[in-house]
C-alpha positions as CSV (number, residue, x, y, z in Angstrom):
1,X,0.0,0.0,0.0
2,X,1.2,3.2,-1.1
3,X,2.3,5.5,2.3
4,X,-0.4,8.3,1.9
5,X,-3.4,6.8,-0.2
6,X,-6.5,8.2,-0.7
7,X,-9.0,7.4,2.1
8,X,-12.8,8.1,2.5
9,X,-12.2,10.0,5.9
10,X,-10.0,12.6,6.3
11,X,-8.1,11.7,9.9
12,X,-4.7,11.3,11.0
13,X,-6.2,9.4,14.1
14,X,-4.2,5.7,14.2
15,X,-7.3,4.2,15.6
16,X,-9.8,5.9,12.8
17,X,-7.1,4.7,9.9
18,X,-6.8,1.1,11.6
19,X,-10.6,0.4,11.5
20,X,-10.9,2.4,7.9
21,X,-8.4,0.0,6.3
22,X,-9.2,-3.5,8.1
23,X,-12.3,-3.4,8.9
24,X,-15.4,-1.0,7.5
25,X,-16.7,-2.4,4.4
26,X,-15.2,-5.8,4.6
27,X,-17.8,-8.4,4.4
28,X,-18.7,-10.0,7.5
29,X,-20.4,-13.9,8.2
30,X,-19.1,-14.4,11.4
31,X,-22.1,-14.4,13.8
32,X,-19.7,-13.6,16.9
33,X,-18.3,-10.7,14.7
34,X,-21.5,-9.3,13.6
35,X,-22.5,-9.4,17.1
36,X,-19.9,-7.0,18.3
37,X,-20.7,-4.8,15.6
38,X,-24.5,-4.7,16.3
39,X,-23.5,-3.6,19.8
40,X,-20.7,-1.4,19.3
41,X,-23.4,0.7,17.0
42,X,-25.6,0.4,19.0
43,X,-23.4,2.1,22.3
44,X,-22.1,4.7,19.2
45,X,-25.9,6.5,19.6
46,X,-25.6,10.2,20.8
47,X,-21.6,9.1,21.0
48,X,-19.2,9.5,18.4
49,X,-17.2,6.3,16.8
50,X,-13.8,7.6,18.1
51,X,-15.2,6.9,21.7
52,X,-16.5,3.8,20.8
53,X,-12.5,2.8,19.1
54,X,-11.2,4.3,22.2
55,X,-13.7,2.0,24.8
56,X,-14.0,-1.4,22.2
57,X,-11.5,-3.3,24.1
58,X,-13.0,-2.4,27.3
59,X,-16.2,-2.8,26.1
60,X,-15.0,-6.8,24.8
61,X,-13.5,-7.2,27.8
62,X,-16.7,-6.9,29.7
63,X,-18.7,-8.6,27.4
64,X,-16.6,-11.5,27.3
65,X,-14.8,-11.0,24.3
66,X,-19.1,-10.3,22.5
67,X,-19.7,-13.4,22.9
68,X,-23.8,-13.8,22.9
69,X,-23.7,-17.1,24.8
70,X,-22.0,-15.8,27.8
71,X,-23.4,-12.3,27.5
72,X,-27.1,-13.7,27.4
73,X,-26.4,-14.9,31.1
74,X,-25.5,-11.6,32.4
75,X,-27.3,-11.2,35.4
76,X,-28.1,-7.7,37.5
77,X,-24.7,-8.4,39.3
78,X,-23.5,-8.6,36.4
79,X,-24.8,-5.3,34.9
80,X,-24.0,-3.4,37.8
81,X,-20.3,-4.6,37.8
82,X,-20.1,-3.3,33.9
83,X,-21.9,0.5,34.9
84,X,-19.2,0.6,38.2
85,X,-16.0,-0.3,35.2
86,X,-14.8,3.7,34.2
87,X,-13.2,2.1,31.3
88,X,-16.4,1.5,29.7
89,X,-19.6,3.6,28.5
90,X,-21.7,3.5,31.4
91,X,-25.1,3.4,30.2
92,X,-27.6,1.6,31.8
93,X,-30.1,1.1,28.9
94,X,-27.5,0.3,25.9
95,X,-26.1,-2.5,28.8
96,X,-29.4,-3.7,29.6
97,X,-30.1,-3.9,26.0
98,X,-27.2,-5.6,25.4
99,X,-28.2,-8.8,27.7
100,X,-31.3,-8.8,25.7
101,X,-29.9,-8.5,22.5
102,X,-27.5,-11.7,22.8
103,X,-30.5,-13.3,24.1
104,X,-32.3,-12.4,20.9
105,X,-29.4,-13.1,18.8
106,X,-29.0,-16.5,20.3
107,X,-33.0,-17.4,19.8
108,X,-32.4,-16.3,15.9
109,X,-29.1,-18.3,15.9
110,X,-31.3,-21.5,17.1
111,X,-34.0,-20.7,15.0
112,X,-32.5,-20.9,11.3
113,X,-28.8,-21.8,12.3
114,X,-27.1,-18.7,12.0
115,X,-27.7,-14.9,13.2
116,X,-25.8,-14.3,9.5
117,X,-28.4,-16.2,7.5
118,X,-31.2,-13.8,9.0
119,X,-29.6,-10.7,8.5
120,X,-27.5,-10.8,5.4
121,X,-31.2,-11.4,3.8
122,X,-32.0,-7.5,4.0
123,X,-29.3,-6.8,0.8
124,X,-30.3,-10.5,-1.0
125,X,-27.1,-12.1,0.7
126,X,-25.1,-9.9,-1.4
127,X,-23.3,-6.7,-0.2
128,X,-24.7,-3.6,-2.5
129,X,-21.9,-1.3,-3.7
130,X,-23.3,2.2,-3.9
131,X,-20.1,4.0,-5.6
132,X,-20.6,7.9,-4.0
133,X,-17.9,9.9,-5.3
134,X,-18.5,12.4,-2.3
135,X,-19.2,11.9,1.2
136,X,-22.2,14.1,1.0
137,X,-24.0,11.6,-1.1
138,X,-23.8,9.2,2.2
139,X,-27.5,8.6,3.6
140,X,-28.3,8.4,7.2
141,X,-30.6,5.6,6.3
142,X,-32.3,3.5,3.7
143,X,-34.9,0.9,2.8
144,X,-33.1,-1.8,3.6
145,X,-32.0,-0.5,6.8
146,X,-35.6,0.7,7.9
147,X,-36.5,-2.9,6.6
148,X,-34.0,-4.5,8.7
149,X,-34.5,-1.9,12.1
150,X,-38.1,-3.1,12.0
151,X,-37.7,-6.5,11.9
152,X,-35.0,-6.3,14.7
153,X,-37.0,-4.3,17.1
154,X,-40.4,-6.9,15.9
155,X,-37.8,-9.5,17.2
156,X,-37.1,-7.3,20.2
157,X,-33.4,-6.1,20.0
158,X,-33.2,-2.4,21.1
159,X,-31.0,0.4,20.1
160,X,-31.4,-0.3,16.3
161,X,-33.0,2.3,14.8
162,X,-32.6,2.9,11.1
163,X,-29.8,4.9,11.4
164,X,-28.0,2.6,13.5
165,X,-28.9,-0.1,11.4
166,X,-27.5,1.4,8.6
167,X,-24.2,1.9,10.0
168,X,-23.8,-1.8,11.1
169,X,-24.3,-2.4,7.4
170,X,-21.4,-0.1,6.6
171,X,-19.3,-1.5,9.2
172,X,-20.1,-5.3,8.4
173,X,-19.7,-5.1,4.6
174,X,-23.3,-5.0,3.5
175,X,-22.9,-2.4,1.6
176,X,-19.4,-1.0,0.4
177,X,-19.7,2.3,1.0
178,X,-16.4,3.3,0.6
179,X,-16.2,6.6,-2.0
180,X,-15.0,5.7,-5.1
181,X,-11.6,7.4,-4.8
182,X,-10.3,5.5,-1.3
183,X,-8.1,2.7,-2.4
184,X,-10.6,0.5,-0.4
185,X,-13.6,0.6,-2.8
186,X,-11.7,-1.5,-5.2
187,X,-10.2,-3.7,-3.0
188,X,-13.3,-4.6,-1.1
189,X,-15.1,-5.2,-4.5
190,X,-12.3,-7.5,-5.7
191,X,-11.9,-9.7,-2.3
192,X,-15.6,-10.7,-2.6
């Protein structure tokens, strides 16, 4: 990789640049994966992602390393151990949510096999490559993500509104959304 390429954000932050190039847009089909991501959006609302970067390891560590099985035994002692840990976004609703979510997430993964089977099914199974040129042409939300923000919340997850939705999409490949000038876009559309 060329030292300065072209990138979608503009940021000189290490963690921001780490996360651009590895992760955001890369198609994801782990369930344990897209679990972490679902959450980590969903503690991003009112928050921006640079706090979430800075608290994800503290954030895995007390969610035992996101995985649903052990989070969907969390119990109020639990809970209340997480909101007393300074290293983490204390918020009582998104943790709260986040022991019903795994529980959720593991009644889905019982139900057809994998949490990736239901969800990848809101873009066909097939991530949709939007091609912006500019930043500005980035929406908040779309049909797919109100599609999938209503089936979550008919399933009962919490803290996935459209918007939020929308960004897990980003973040687990669903759609490439990587502007056409970031040396990403390509690379993501030729790795599939």
């Amino acid at each position: 990789m060329e030292s300065n390429p072209n990138r979608c954000w503009s940021t000189q932050n290490p963690l921001y640049i780490r996360y651009h190039d590895e992760e955001w847009g890369v198609p994801v089909h782990d369930d344990q994966k897209l679990f972490e991501m679902l959450i980590l959006e969903g503690f991003q609302a009112g928050l921006t992602w640079e706090l979430i970067l800075k608290r994800r390891e503290a954030l895995k560590k007390a969610f035992a390393d996101f995985s649903p099985k052990v989070v969907a035994k969390y119990t109020t002692k639990d809970m209340e151990n997480i909101l007393r840990n300074s290293s983490v976004i204390r918020n009582r609703a998104k943790v709260s949510a986040t022991i019903n979510n795994a529980q959720i997430f593991l009644r889905i993964q019982n139900e057809l096999g994998s949490f990736d089977k239901f969800i990848w099914q809101f873009v066909n199974g097939k991530p949709i490559d939007h091609g912006f040129l500019l930043m500005s042409e980035m929406p908040a939300k779309t049909e797919e993500s109100l599609a999938m923000s209503k089936e979550l919340k008919k399933q009962g997850f919490k803290f996935v509104g459209p918007t939020i939705c929308y960004a897990f999409m980003q973040a687990v490949g669903m759609v490439n959304d990587h502007l056409t000038s970031c040396f990403r876009y390509n690379q993501i559309q030729k790795a599939r």
